[in-house]
C-alpha positions in Angstrom: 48.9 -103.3 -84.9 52.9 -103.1 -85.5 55.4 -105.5 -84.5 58.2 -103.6 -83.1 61.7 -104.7 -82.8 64.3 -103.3 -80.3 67.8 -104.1 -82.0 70.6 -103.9 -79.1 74.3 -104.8 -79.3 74.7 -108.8 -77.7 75.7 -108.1 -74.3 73.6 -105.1 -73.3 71.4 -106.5 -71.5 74.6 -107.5 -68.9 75.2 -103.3 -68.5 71.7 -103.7 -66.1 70.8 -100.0 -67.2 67.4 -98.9 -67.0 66.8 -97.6 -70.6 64.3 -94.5 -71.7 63.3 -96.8 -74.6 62.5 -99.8 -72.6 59.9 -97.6 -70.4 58.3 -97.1 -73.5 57.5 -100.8 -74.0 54.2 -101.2 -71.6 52.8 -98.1 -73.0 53.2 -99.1 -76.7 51.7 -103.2 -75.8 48.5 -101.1 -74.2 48.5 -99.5 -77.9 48.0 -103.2 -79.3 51.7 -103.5 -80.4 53.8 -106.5 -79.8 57.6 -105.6 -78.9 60.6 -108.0 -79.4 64.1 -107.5 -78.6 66.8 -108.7 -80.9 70.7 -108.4 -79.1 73.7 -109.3 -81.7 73.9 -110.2 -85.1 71.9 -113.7 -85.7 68.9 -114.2 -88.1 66.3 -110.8 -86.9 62.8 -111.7 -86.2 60.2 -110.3 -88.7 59.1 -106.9 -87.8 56.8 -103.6 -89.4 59.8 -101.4 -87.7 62.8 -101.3 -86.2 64.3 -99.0 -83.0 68.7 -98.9 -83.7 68.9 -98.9 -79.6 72.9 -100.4 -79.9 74.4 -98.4 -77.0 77.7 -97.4 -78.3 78.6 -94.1 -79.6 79.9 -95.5 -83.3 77.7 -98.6 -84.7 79.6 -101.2 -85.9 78.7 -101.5 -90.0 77.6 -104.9 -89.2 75.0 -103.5 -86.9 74.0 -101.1 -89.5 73.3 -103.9 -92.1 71.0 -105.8 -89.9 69.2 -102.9 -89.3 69.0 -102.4 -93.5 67.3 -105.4 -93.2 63.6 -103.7 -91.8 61.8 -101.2 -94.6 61.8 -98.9 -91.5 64.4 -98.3 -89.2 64.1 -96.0 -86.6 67.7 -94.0 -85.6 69.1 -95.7 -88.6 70.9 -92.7 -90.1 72.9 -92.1 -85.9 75.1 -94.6 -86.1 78.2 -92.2 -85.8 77.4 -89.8 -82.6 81.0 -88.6 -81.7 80.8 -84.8 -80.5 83.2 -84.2 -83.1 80.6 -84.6 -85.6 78.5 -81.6 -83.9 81.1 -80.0 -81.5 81.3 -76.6 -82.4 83.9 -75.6 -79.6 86.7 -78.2 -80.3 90.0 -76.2 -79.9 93.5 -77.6 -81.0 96.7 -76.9 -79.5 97.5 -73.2 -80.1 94.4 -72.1 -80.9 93.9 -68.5 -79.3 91.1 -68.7 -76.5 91.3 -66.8 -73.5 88.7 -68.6 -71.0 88.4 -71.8 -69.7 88.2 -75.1 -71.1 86.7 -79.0 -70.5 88.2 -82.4 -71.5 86.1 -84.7 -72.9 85.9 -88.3 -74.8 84.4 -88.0 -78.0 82.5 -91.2 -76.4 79.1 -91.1 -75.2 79.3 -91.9 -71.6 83.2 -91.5 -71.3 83.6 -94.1 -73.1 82.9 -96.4 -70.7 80.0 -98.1 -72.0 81.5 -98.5 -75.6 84.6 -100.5 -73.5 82.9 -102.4 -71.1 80.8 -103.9 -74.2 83.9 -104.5 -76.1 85.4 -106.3 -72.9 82.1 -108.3 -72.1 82.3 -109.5 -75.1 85.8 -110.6 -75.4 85.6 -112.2 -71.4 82.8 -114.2 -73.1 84.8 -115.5 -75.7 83.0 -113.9 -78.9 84.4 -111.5 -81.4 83.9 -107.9 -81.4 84.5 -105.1 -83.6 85.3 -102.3 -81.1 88.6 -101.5 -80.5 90.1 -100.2 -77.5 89.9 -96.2 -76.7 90.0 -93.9 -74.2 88.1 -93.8 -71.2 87.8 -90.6 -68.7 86.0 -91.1 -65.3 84.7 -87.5 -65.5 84.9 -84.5 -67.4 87.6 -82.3 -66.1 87.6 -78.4 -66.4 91.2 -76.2 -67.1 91.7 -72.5 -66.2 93.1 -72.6 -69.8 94.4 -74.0 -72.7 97.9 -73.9 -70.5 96.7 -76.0 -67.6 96.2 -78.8 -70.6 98.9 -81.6 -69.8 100.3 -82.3 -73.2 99.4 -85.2 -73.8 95.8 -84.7 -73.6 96.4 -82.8 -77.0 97.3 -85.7 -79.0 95.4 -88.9 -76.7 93.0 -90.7 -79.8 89.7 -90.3 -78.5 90.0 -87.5 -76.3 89.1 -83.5 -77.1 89.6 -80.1 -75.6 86.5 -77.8 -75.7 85.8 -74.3 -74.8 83.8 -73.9 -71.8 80.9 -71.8 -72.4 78.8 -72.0 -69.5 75.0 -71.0 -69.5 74.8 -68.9 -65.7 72.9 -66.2 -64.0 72.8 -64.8 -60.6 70.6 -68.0 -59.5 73.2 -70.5 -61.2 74.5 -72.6 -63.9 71.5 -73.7 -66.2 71.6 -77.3 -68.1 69.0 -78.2 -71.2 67.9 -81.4 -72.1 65.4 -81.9 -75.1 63.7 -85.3 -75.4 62.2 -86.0 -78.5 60.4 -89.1 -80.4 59.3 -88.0 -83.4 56.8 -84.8 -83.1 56.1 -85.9 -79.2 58.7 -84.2 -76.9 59.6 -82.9 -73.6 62.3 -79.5 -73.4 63.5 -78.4 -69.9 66.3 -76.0 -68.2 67.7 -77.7 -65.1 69.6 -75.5 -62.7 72.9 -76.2 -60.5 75.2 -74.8 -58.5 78.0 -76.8 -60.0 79.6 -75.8 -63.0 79.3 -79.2 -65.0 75.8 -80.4 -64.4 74.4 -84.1 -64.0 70.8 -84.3 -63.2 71.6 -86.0 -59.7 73.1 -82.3 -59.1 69.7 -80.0 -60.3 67.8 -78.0 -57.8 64.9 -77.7 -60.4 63.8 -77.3 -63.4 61.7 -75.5 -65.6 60.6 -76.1 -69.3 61.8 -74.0 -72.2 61.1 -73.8 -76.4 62.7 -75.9 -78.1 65.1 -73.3 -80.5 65.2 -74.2 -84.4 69.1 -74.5 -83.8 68.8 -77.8 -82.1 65.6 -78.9 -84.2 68.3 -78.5 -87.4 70.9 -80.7 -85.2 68.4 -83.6 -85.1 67.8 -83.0 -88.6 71.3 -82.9 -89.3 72.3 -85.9 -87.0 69.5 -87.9 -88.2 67.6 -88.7 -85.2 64.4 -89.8 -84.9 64.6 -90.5 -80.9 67.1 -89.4 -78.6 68.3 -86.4 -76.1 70.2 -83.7 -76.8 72.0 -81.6 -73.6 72.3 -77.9 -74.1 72.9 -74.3 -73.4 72.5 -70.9 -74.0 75.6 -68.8 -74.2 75.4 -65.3 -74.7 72.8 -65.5 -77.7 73.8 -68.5 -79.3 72.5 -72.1 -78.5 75.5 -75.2 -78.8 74.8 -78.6 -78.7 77.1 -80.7 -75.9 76.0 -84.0 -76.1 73.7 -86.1 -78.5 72.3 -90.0 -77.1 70.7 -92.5 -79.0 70.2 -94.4 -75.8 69.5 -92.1 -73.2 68.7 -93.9 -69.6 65.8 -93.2 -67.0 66.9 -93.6 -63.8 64.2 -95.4 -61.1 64.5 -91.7 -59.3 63.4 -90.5 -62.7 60.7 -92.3 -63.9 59.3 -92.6 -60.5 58.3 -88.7 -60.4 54.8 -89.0 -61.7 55.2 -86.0 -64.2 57.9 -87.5 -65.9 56.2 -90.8 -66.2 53.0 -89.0 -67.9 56.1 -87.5 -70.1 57.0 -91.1 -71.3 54.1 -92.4 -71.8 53.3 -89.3 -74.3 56.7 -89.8 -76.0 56.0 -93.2 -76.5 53.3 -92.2 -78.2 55.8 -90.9 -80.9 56.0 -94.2 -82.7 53.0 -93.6 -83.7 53.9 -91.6 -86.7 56.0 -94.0 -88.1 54.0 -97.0 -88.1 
């Protein structure tokens, strides 16, 4: 049986979020396997592989070396998940597009997880590598590229997408592909809303996985994460790629998903 450790950034364990990765834990112990977490950058304990679970959206190179340190390293090649490395709907001021269009941070999270570790961790009196950056409450949807306030255009840390929506007659349409290595679960959640969070789904149904997305993992390097999606008029674009995607108590409770978790889990497998 493997030794698994969870490497985590020092002070995540004070964000008190319930983490996808950390349900897998009882499921991989029933499989014989003894799981340690390491937070920060001290001395790592010995381990047959390593999980990169630092929840921010660009992993400090320090992070990255302590990872080196394991002959497998799960995640290892995701340290730098900014949408602009996958985005492709980015527009710049002046470009020509006639619909509507969504502000974002290229942040996981809108940034706020990337600053309340950097703050954490400087209210605690230890260095940090992150420097401040912009954070956004919500993600905020323009007629246009004219309803833009100007300064959003040039605001470090901040984009301006195209909106391309995936919506019928029976609503707007959200997918989410879960994956750890070959195990995986692929669903279209619906919503009346036009920017969809799960708390806002009526239900959901599950869906193929397309090779577009399959070649963004590829691309991206991940060997566990989620990946939110749609469909728009024949073409598939990726919105949002996590390295540390949470389970929410709601979530996990639902006994389907649960017998979900405990099969991805199972993923590890294939690595060890």
């Amino acid at each position: 049986m493997a030794t698994i450790v969870v490497l985590e950034h020092r002070m995540q364990d004070r964000l008190a979020i319930r983490y996808m990765a950390h349900e897998f834990i009882p499921a991989w112990e029933r499989a014989g396997h003894r799981v340690l977490f390491h937070r920060g950058l001290g001395p790592p304990p010995a381990g047959d592989i390593a999980l990169l679970h630092v929840d921010l959206t660009v992993v400090p190179e320090s992070y990255l070396g302590l990872a080196r340190r394991y002959e497998r390293v799960l995640n290892g090649a995701t340290g730098d998940i900014r949408k602009s490395r996958y985005s492709e709907c980015i527009l710049a001021r002046g470009d020509p597009w006639p619909g509507r269009v969504i502000i974002k941070t290229e942040a996981n999270h809108g940034g706020h997880i990337d600053d309340a570790l950097r703050v954490m961790a400087i209210e605690a009196g230890l260095p940090t590598e992150l420097a401040p950056q912009s954070v956004m409450d919500d993600y905020y949807l323009c007629r246009s590229t004219r309803d833009v306030p100007d300064g959003i255009w040039t605001t470090p840390g901040v984009i301006v997408e195209k909106y391309i929506p995936e919506e019928d007659e029976r609503g707007n349409h959200l997918r989410i592909w879960t994956f750890f290595g070959a195990e995986e679960r692929s669903n279209r959640y619906r919503a009346r809303v036009p920017l969809i969070r799960i708390a806002d789904t009526l239900d959901r149904e599950p869906v193929p996985v397309p090779d577009e997305m399959r070649a963004w993992r590829a691309r991206l390097g991940f060997d566990y994460g989620k990946f939110d999606y749609v469909k728009h008029e024949g073409r598939y674009y990726l919105l949002d790629a996590n390295r540390t995607p949470g389970a929410p108590e709601s979530f996990v409770n639902d006994l389907t998903v649960r017998a979900s978790l405990d099969r991805l889990a199972g993923g590890i497998e294939a690595f060890l």
